[in-house]
N, CA and C of each residue as an Amber inpcrd file, in Angstrom:
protein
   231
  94.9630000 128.9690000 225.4240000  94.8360000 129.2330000 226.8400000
  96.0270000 130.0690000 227.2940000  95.8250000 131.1200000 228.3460000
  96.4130000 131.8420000 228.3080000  97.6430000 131.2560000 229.3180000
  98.8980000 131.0870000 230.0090000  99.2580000 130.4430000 230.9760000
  99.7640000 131.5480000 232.2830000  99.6150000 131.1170000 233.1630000
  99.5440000 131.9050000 234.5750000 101.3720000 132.1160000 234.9320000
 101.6010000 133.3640000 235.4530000 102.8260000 133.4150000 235.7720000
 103.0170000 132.6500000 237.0910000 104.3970000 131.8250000 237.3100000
 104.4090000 130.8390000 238.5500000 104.4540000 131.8700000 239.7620000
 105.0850000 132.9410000 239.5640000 104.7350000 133.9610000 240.9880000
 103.3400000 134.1790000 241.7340000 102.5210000 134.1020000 240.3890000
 101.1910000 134.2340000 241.0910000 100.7370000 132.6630000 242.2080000
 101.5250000 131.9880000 241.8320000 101.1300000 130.6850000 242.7630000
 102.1490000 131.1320000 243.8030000 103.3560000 131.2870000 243.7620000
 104.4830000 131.5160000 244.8280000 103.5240000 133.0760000 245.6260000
 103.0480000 133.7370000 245.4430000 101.9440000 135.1550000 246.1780000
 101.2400000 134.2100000 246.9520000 100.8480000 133.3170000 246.6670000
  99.8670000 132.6500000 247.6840000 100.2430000 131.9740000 248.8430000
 101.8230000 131.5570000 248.5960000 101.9710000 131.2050000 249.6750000
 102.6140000 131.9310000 250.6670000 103.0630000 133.5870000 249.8030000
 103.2970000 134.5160000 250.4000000 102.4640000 135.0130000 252.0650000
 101.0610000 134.9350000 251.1800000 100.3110000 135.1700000 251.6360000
 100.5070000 134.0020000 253.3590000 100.0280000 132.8770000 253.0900000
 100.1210000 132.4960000 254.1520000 100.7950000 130.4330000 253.9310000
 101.9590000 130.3370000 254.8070000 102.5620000 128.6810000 254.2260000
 100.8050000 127.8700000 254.2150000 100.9770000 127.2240000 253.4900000
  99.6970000 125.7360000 253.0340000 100.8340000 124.4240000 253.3800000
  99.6870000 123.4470000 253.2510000 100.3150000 121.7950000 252.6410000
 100.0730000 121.9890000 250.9980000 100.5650000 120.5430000 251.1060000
 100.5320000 120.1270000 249.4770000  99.2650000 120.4810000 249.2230000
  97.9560000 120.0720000 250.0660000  96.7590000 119.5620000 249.5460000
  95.9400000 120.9740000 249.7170000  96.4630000 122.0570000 250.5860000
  95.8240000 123.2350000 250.9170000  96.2190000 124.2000000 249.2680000
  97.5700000 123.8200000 249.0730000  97.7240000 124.8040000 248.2570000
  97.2660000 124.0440000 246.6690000  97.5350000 123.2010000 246.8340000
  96.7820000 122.4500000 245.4100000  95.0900000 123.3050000 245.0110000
  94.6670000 122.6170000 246.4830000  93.3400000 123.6110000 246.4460000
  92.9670000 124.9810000 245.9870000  94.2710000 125.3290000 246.5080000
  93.8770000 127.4270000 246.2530000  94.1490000 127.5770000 245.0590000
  95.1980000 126.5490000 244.7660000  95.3420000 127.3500000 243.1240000
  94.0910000 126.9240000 242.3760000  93.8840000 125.5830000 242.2510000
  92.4340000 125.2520000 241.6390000  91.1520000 126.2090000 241.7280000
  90.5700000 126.7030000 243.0070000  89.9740000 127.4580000 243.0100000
  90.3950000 128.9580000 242.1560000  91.4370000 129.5840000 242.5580000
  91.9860000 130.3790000 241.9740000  92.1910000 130.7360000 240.6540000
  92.6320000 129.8940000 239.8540000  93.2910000 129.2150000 238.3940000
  92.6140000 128.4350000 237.5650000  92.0470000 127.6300000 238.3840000
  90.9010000 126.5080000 237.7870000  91.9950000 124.8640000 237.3900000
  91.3270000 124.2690000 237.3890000  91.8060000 122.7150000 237.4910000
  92.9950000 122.3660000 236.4510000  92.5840000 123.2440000 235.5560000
  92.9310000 122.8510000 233.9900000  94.3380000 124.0290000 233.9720000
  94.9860000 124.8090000 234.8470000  95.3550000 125.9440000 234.5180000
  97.0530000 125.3630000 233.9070000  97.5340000 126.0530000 233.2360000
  99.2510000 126.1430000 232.8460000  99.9500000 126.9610000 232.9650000
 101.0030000 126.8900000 233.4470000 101.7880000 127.9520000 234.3210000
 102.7920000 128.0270000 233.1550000 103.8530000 129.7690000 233.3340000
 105.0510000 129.7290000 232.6550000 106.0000000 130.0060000 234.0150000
 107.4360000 130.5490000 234.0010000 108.3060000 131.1600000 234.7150000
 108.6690000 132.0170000 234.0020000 109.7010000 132.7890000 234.0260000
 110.3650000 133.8140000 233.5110000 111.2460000 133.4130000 232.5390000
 111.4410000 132.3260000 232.2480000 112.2310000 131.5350000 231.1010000
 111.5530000 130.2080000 230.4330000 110.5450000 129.5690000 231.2950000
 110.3700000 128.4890000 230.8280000 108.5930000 128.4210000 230.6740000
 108.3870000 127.8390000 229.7020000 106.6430000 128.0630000 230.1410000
 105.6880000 126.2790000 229.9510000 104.6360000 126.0050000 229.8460000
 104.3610000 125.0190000 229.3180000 104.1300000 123.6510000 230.4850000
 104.4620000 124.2030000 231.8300000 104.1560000 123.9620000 233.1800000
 102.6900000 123.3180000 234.1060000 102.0700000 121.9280000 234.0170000
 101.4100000 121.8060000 234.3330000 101.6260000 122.4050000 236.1650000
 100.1940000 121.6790000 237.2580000 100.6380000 122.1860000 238.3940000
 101.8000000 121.2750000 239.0120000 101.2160000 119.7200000 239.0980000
 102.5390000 119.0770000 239.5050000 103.8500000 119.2040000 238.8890000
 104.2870000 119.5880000 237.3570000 105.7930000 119.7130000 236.9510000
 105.8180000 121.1940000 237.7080000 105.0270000 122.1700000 237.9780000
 105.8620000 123.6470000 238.2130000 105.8270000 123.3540000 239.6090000
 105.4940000 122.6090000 240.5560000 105.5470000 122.4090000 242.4810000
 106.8890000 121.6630000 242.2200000 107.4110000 120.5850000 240.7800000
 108.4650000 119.9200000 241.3670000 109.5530000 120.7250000 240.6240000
 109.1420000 121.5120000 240.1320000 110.5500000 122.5630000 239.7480000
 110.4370000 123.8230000 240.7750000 109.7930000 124.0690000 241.4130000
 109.5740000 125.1450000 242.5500000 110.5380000 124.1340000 243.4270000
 110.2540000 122.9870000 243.7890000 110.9850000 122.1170000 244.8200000
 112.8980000 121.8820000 244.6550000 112.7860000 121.4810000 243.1480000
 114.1270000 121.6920000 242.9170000 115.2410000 122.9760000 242.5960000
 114.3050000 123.8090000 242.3450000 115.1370000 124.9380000 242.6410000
 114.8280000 125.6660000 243.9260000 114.2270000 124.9230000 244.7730000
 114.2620000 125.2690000 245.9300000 113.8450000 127.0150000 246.4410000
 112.8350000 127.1170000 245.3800000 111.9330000 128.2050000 245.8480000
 110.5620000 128.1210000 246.7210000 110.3940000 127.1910000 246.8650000
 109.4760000 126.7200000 248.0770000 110.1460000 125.7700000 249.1480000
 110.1580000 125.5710000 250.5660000 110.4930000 124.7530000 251.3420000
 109.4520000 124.6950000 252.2370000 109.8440000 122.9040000 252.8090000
 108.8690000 122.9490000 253.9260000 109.2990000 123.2520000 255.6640000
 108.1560000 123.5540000 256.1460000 108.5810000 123.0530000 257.4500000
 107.2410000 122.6270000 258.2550000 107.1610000 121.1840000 259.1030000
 106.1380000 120.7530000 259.3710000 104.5380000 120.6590000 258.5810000
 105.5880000 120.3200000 257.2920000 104.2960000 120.0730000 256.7910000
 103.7750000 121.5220000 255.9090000 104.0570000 121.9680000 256.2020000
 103.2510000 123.4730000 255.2950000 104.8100000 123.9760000 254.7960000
 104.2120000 124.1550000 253.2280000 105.6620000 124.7340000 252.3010000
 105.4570000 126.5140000 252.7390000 106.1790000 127.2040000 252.6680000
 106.6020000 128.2780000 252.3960000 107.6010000 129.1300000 251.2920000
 107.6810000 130.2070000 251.1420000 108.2130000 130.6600000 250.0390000
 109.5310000 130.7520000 250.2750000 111.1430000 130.5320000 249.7790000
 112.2670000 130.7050000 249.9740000 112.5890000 131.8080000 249.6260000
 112.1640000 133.0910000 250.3210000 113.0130000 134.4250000 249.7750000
 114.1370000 135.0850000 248.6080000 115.2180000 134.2420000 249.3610000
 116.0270000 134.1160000 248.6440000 116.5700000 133.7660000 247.5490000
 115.6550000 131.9280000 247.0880000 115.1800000 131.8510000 245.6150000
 114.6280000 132.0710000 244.6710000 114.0840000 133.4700000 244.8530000
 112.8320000 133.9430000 244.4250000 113.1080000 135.2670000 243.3810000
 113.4630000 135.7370000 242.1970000 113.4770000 136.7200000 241.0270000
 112.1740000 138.1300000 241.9280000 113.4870000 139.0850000 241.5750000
 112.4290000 139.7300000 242.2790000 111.4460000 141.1360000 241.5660000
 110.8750000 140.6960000 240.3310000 110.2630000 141.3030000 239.9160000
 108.9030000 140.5310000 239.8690000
């Protein structure tokens, strides 16, 4: 299986902030249920381990509820 780059999930929320449960959704639709993510160093990423390493390196944050993308934590290729 091929695994999805994590930017392509971080584009979506580019696109527009979600909740947990909105963006869970899009990627599923998107990706499909079963999908595995890499990063630029690390790969092997189900969806919940790559949302709680997006969280701890603090490339996604929330506010009221809907995460958004942290600019600033973000590799910019």
């Amino acid at each position: 299986m091929t695994e999805i780059h994590a930017h392509n999930v971080l584009n979506l929320l580019r696109e527009k902030p979600m909740s947990e449960a909105e963006l869970r959704q899009a990627v599923n639709q998107e990706f499909g249920e079963h999908a595995m993510f890499r990063t630029c160093k690390l790969n092997g990423f189900d969806l919940d381990t790559l949302l709680t390493f997006f969280i701890q390196k603090q490339k996604i944050v929330q506010h009221d509820g809907k995460w958004s993308v942290n600019m600033d934590r973000v590799c910019g290729h």
